[in-house]
C-alpha positions in Angstrom: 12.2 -12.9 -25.3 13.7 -12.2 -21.9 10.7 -10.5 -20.8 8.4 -13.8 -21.5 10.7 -16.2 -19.4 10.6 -13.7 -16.7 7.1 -13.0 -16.5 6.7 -17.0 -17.4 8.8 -18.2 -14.5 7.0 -15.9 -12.6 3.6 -17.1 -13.1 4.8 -20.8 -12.7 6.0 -19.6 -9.3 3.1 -18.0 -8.3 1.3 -19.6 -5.2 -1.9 -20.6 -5.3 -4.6 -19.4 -2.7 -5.2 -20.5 0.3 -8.1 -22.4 1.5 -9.4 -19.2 3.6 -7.2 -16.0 4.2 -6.9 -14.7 8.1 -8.6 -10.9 7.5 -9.8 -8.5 9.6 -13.7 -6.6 9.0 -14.8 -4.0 10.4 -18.2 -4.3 12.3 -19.2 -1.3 10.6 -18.1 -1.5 6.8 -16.0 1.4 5.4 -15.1 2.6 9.1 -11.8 2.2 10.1 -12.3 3.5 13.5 -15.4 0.8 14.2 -13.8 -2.3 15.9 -12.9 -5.5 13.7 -13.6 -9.2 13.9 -11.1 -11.7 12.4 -12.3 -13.9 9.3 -11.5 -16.5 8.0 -12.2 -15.9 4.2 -12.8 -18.3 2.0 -12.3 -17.3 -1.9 -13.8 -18.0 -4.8 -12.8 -21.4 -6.5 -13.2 -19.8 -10.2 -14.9 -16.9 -12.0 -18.3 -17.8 -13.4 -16.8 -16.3 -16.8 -13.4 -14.5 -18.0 -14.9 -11.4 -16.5 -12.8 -8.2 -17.8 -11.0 -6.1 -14.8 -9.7 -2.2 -15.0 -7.7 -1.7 -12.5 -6.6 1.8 -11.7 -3.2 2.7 -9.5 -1.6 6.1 -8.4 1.7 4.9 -9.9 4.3 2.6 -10.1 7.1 4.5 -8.6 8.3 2.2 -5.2 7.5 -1.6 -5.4 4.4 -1.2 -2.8 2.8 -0.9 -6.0 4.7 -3.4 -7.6 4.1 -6.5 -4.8 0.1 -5.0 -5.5 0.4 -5.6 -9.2 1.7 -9.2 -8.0 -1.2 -10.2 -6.0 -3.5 -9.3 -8.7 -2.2 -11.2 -11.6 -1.9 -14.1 -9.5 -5.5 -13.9 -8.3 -6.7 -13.4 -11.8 -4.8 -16.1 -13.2 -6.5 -18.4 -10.2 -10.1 -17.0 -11.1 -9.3 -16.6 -14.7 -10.2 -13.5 -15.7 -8.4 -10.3 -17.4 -7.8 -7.5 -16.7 -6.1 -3.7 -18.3 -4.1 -2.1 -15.6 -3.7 2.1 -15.6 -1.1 4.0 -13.2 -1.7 7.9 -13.4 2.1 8.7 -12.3 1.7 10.1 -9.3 -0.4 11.6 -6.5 -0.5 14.9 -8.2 -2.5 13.7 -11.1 -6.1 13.8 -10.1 -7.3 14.6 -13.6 -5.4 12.1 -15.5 -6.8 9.2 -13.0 -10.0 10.6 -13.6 -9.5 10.1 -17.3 -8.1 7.1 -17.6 -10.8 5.1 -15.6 -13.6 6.5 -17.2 -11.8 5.5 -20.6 -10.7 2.0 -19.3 -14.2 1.4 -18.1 -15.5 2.3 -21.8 -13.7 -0.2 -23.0 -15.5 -2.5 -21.9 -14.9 -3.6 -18.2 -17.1 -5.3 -15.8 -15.8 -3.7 -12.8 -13.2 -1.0 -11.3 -10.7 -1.9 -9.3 -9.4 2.5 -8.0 -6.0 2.7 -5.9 -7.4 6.3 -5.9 -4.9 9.4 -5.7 -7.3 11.6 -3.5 -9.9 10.3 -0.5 -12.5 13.0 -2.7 -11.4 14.3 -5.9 -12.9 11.1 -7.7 -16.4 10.8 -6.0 -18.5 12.0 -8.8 -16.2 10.1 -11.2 -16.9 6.7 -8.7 -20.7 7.6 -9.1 -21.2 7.9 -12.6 -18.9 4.6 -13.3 -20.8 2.4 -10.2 -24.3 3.3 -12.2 -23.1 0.8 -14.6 -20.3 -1.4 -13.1 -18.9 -2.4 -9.1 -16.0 -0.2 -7.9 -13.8 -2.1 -5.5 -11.1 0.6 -3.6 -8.2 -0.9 -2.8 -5.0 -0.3 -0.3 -6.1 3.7 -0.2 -8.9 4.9 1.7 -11.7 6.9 -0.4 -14.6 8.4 0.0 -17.7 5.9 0.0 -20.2 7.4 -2.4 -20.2 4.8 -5.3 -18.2 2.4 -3.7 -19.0 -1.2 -3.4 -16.8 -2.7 -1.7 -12.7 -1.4 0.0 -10.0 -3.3 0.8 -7.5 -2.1 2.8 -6.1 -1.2 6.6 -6.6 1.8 8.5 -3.4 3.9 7.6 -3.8 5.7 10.6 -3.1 2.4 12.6 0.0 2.2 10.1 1.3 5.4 11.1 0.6 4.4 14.9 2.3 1.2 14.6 5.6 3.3 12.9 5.3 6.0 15.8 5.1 3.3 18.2 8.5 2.0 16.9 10.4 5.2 18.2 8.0 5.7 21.0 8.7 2.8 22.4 12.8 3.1 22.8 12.1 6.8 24.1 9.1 6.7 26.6 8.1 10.2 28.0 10.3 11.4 30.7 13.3 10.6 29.3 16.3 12.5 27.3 14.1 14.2 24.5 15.2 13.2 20.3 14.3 14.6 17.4 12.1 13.2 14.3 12.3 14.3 11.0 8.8 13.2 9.6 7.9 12.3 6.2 4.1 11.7 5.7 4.1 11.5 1.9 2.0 13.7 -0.6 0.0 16.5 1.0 -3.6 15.7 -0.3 -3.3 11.7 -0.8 -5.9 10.1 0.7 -4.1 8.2 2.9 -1.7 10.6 3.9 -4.2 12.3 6.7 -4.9 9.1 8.3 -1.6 8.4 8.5 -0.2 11.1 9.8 -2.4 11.6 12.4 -1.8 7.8 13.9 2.1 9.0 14.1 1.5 12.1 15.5 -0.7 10.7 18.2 1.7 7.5 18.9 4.5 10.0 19.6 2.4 12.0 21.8 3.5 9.9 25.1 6.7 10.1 24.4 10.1 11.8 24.5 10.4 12.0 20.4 9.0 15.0 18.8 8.5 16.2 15.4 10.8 18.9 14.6 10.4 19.0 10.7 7.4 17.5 8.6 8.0 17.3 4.7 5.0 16.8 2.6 5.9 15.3 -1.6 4.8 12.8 -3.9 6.7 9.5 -3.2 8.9 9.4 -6.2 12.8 8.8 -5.6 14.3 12.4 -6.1 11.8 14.2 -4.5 12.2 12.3 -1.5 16.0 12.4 -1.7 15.5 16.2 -1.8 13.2 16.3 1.2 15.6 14.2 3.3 18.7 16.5 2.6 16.8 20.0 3.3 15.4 18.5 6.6 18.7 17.2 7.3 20.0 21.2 6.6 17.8 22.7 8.6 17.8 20.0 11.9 21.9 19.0 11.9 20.8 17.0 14.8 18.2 14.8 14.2 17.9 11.7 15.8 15.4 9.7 13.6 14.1 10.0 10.2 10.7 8.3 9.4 8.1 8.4 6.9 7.1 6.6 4.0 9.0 3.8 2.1 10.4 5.9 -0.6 11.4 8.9 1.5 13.1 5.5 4.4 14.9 4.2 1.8 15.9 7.9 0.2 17.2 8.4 4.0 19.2 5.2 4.1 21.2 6.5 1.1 21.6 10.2 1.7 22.7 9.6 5.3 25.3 6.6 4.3 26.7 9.5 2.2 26.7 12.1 4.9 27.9 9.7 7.0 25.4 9.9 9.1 24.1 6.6 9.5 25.6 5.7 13.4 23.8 9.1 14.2 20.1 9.1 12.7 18.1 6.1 12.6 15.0 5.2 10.2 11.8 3.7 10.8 9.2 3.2 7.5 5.8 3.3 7.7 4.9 0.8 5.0 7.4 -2.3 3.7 9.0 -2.8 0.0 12.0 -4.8 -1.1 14.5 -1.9 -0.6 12.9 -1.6 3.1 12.9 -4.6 4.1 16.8 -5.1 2.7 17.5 -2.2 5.0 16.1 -3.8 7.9 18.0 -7.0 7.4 21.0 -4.9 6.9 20.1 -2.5 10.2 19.8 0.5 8.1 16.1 0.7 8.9 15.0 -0.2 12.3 11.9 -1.7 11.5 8.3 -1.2 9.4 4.6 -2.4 9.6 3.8 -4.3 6.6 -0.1 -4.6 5.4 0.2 -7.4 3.3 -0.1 -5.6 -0.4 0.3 -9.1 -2.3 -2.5 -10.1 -0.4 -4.4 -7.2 -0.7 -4.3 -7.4 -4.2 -5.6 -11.0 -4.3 -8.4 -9.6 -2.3 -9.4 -6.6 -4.5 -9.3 -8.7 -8.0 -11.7 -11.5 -5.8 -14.0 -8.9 -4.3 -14.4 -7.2 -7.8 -15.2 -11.0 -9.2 -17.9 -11.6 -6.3 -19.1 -8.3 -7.0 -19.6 -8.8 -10.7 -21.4 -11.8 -10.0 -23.3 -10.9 -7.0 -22.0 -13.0 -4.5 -20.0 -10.5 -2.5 -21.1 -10.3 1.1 -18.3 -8.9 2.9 -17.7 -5.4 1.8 -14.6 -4.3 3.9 -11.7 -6.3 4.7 -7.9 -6.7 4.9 -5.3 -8.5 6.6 -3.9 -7.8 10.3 -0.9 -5.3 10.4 2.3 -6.4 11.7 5.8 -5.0 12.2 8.8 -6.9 10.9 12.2 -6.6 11.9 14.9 -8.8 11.9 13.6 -11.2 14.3 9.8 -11.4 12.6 10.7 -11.6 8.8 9.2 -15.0 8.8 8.6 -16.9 5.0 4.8 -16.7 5.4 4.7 -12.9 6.1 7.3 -12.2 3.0 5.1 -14.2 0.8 2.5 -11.8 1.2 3.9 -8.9 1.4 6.5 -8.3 -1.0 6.8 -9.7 -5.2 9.5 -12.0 -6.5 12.5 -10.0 -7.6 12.3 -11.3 -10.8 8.4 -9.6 -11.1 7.6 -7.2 -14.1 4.9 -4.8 -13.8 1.3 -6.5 -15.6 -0.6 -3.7 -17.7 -2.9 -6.0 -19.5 -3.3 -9.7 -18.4 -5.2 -12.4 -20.1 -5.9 -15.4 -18.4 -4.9 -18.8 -19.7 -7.2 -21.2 -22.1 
């Protein structure tokens, strides 16, 4: 019963949409590295019909996922339509992903909605489900055969904006620090693009990478990474990486003692980052918006269904938040309420 008034007072809390959303497109759709325009998008007042939505994630293991899960059930509810979600537990599991789309499609859905664990391990899985229903990608970056429509930032621009962080307090000619660097899982699709943006933001700088550690973003295999690079590099300067391995680092070095000595910067925002940014654990993180990228993948898949879909690449301007830009509007859409449960199957109200 706890659960209901929870996920009840949740829903009742929910805001509505706004009367257009500020996005970026790019000029060329599906390339992050064409230039962008800024739109104001307007979405879709209602659903022509209670349109039935699987929606597909990597996992649910840091509340990224969590805030996305948010923004769709609130974007459903608007549009009223349903929807089954699947997680597939972690990067690592390509085949179960595979799996469970093809089954939830089955089912009976009217469109795909893929957080995908690998840029290309699903593309003939995307082809044989877009000969029947729209795909919509969303927050990860995936191949584009079978894809109708991606929402999402470049990740490489979200690793530049976190290397820019550290480049910025250390420009090149001066006393040279150390980075331990924490891309997240070797083969995600996202992980390449991100990686490279850090690498090449630190380029100009004084920082350099002196340990990388790839892993799947779950808690204790991050906590592990963080303690072997902190083994073999007793004198780091900076930790940084993704959200699970910044907030693994906040812990493991308040335990070492360690936290006057290295400081951590996090590629991508979640509650637990952004309480160690007010609390000056964590210098500071780019946040892409995941609330509001949900929203925009459950409204795409709607237009898509009904053919109405004319922009086929979008998502919201990056920004960095520290303690002086953690402004209401920016939280909204980034992170879910603390009292948000995860939404596996939602059904609109009569």
């Amino acid at each position: 019963m706890r659960a209901f008034w929870v996920l009840l007072f949740t829903f009742l809390s929910m805001p509505a949409a706004a009367d257009s959303w500020r996005l970026q497109v790019p000029q060329t759709a599906f390339d992050y590295s064409s230039e962008l325009e800024t739109l104001d998008y307007a979405p879709l007042g209602k659903a022509a019909q209670a349109w039935r939505l699987c929606i597909a994630y990597p996992h649910l293991k840091d509340a990224y996922w969590l805030s996305v899960n948010y923004g769709m059930v609130a974007e459903a509810a608007r549009l009223g339509v349903s929807f089954k979600l699947v997680e597939a537990g972690g990067y690592p599991n390509l085949q179960r992903q595979i799996q469970q789309a093809e089954e939830c499609v089955a089912n009976g859905a009217d469109a795909l909605v893929l957080g995908t664990v690998s840029f290309s391990g699903l593309t003939d899985t995307v082809e044989r489900i877009a000969a029947s229903v729209p795909v919509i990608a969303a927050v990860n970056d995936i191949a584009d055969a079978g894809i109708t429509a991606k929402v999402g930032v470049s990740w490489k621009e979200m690793g530049a904006k976190a290397g820019r962080i550290i480049a910025a307090r250390h420009p090149k000619g001066g006393s040279p620090v150390k980075v331990a660097w924490f891309p997240g899982p070797d083969k995600a699709g996202w992980v390449a693009f991100v990686d490279e943006g850090f690498r090449a933001a630190l380029a100009e700088s004084a920082a350099e990478i002196a340990v990388t550690k790839y892993g799947d973003t779950g808690r204790e295999i991050q906590v592990r990474l963080v303690e072997e690079a902190l083994d073999e590099v007793p004198d780091l300067d900076y930790i940084a990486g993704s959200a699970p391995a910044a907030e693994a680092a906040v812990s493991v070095l308040r335990a070492r003692s360690l936290q006057e000595q290295v400081l951590v910067v996090s590629d991508y925002m979640t509650h637990a980052v952004y309480r160690g940014v007010l609390r000056d654990r964590i210098i500071a993180a780019p946040t892409d918006f995941p609330v509001l990228q949900g929203r925009l993948a459950v409204e795409m898949a709607v237009r898509a269904i009904e053919g109405s879909l004319r922009v086929k690449h979008a998502g919201p301007a990056i920004r960095v938040l520290d303690t002086g830009t953690a402004e209401e509007d920016l939280l909204e859409q980034t992170l879910a309420p603390a009292s948000f449960v995860p939404v596996f199957d939602f059904l609109p109200q009569q």
